[in-house]
N, C-alpha and C positions, 0 to 999 in steps of 0.2 A: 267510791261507788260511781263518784262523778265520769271517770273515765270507762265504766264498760255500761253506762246506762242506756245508753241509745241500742245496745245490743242484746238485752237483758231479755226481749220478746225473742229471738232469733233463739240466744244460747237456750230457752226455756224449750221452746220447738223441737229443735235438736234433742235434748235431755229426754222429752216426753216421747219423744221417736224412737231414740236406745229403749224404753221400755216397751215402746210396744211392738218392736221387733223381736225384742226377747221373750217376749208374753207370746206375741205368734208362734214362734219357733216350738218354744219348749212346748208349752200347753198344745199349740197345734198337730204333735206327736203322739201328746195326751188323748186328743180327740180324735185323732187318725187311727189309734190302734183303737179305743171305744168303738169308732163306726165298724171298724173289723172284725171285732169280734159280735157283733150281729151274727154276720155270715161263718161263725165258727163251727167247725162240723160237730161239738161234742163239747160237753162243761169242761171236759179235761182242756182242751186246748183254749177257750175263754177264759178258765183260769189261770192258764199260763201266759194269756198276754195282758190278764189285769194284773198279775203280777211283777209283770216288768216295768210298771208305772206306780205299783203301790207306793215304793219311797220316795216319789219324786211329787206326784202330782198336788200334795196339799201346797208346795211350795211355789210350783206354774201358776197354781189359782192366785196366788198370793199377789205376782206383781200386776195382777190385773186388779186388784184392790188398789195397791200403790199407782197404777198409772188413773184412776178413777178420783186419787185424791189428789195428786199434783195435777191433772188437768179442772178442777175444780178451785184451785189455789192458785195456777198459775193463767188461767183462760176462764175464768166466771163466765163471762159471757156466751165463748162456744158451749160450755157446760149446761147453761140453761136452755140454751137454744134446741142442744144436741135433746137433751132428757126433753125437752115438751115435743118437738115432731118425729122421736122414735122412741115413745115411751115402751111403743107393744112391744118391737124387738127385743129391747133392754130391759124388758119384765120379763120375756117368754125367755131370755139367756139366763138370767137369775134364778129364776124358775128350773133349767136345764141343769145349773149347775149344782142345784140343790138336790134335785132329783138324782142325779147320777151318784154326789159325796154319801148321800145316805146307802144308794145300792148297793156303791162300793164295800160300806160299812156291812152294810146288811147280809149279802152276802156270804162272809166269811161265815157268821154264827149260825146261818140261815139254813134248810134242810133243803129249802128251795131255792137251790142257788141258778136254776136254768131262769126262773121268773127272775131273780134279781139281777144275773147275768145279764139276762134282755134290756132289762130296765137301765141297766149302766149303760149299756149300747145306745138306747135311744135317746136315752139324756143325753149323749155327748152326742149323735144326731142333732137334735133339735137345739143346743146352743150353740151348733157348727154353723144352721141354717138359721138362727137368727142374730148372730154376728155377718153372716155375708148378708143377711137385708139390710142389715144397720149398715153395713159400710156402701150399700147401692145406693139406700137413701141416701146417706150423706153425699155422694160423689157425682148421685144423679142429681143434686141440688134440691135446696132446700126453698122454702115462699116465706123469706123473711121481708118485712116490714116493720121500718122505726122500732128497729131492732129486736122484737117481738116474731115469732112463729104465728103465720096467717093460715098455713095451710089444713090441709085436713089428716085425720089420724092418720088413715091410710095412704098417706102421701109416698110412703116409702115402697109403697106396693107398684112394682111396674117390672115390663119388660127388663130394662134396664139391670132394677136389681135382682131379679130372677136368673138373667147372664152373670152376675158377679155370684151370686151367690153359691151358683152350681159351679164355679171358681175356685171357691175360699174352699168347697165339700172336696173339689177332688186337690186342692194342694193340701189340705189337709191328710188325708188318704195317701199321698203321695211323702208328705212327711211321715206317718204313722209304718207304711210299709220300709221305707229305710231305717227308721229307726228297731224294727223288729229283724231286717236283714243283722243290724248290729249285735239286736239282745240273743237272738236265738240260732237253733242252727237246726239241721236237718232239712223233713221235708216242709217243716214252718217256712225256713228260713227260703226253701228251693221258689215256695209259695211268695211269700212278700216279694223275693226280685222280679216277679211275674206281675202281681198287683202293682209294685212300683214303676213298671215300664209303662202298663196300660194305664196309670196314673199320669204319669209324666208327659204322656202323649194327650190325656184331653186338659190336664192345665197347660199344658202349650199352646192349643188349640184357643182354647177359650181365651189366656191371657192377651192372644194377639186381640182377639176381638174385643175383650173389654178398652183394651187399650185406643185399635183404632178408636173406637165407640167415644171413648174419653175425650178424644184429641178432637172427635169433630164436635160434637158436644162441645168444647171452649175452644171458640177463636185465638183466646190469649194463648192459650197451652201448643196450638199449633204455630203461632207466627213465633214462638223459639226455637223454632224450628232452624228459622230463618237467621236469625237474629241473633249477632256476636255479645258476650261470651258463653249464653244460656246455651246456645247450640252446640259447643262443642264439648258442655258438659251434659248434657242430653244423648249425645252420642257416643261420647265416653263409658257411660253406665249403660248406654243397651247392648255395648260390645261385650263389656264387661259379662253382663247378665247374658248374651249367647252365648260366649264364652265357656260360663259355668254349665249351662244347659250341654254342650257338647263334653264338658270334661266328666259332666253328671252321666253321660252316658257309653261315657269309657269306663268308668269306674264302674259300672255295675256292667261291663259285657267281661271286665278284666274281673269279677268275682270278688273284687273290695269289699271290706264289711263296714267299713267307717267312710270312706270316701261317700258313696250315695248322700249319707247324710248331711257330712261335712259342704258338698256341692251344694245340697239343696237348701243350706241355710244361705252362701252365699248368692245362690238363684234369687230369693226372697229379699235379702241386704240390698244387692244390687237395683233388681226390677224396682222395691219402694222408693228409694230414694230417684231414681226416673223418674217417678209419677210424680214424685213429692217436686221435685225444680220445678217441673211441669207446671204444676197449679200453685205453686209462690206467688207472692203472697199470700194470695186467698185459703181463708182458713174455712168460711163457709160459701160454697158457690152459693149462687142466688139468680132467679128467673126475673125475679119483680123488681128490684131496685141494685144497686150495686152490693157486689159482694161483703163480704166481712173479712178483713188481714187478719195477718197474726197481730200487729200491733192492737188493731182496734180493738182485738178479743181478749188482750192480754188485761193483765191485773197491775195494778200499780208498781212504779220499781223499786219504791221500798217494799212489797211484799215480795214480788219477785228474786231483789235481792236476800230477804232472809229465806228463803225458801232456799234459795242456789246454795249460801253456807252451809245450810242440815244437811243438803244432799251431799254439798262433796265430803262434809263428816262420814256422813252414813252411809253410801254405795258402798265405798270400798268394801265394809264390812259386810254389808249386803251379798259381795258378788264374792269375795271369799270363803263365807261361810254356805255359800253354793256351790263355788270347785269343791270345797273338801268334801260337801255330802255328796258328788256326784262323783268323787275319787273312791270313797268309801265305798259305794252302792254299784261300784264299775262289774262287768264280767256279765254273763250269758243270764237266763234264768233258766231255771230246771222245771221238771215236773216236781210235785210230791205227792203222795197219795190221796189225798183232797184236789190234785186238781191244780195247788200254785205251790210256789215257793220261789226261791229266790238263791245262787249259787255264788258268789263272788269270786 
């Protein structure tokens, strides 16, 4: 252990990052066709795009459990920090998600499925938008002091995160509509590559601006700009990230069903981990006193280290037993005469 200890906060970063890339992704598809189907002209087609998530979605929610308990094991301290100055978000998201897993359920048995319909749409609204206040709070910094949270409940409430948060609604929307380009066809399908263009064009918009926003907000995050060798992997990943952005939008001029999608995870892969160099160390920015690292946040290395063993037991099986259900569940979804179904 002696020899990867001093790295044990970094590998843990990284680890807890692959989850929540993947939590974004999938689940953010999850939420993106949810918001969609609000605006559905008829129960017939709401059921047919809560259908093309039914077999997936308990398993999306899932690594957002598991990235909830390894950041809690592996970072105690951002953990306490995070739950005391965005408790409202991260209650009104719990809240969201409980509200939508019941509609979804309810639904199905339900005579009234235009009311529970709705109700699954705006549950996945309102966890959409109170995941982007949680990540404004955080990013827009936090009023820690002698390691304790000073500020006020509403601290997460600002310009700020109202920019990020009408961010995370249209990347989500913009993953949601690709991903329905894939599941479905017709004039559904004519419909998402339209949603997903006008998607793609206000997260573009708005990411530049969180972005600048972000960089003038921390001096550190901009003088890597400057500064060898952060710069040239700063600049690396934004190429990267326009990169995908232009090939995201050959693939959906050239009529691709999977490409859209496949881009727009690496849009997402890319642009985070920019931001993430960016604000390295710092795990919690901070107004009042100096920030919080990864190290200082992390947990001991003997818990870290037993943590790292379970995991590398356990992913593999984790992410296997995830291709196959998603190899399983592959192909279009259909109507059925209720409204869903599911065609492989």
């Amino acid at each position: 252990m002696e020899s990867i200890e001093p790295y044990l906060a970094d590998i843990w970063l990284a680890v807890i990052g692959f989850f929540l890339l993947y939590y974004a992704v999938t689940d953010g598809f999850d939420l993106g066709v949810g918001i969609l189907s609000i605006f559905s002209k008829d129960d017939g087609e709401r059921g047919l795009l809560m259908a093309s998530i039914e077999n997936t979605w308990h398993d999306h929610q899932t690594w957002l459990l598991l990235l909830g308990g390894m950041l809690f094991g592996a970072f105690p301290r951002f953990y306490s920090i995070v739950l005391s100055s965005l408790y409202i978000p991260i209650l009104l998201m719990l809240f969201g998600l409980m509200f939508r897993g019941v509609a979804f359920e309810f639904r199905a048995l339900s005579k009234r499925k235009h009311t529970w319909g709705l109700c699954f749409g705006f549950g996945s609204l309102l966890v959409s938008l109170a995941q982007g206040f949680a990540l404004g709070g955080l990013f827009g910094g936090l009023q820690v002091e002698g390691g304790k949270f000073e500020g006020s409940a509403w601290g997460w409430l600002s310009p700020y995160s109202i920019l990020v948060a009408s961010g995370l609604i249209c990347g989500y929307v913009m993953l949601g509509a690709n991903y329905l380009i894939m599941k479905t066809g017709g004039e559904l399908q004519k419909r998402s590559r339209r949603i997903s263009l006008a998607a793609s064009l206000c997260t573009l918009l708005v990411s530049i601006c969180v972005h600048a926003w972000t960089t003038v907000r921390y001096p550190h995050m901009a003088s890597k700009w400057l500064a060898a060798p952060e710069a040239y992997f700063l600049g690396c990943f934004l190429a990267l990230t326009v990169f995908s952005f232009i090939m995201y939008f050959v693939s959906l001029a050239r009529g691709s069903e999977s490409g859209p999608l496949a881009w727009n995870a690496l849009i997402v892969l890319f642009s985070f981990v920019d931001v993430s160099i960016g604000m390295y160390p710092d795990m919690v920015p901070n107004f009042i006193s100096a920030p919080i690292t990864v190290r200082e946040a992390a947990a001991s290395p003997e818990t870290l280290f037993f943590m790292l063993v379970a995991t590398v037991v356990l992913l593999p099986v984790i992410l296997v037993y995830t291709a196959y259900k998603n190899h399983v569940f592959r192909g279009k979804v259909t109507e059925s005469p209720d409204g869903a179904g599911y065609s492989p």
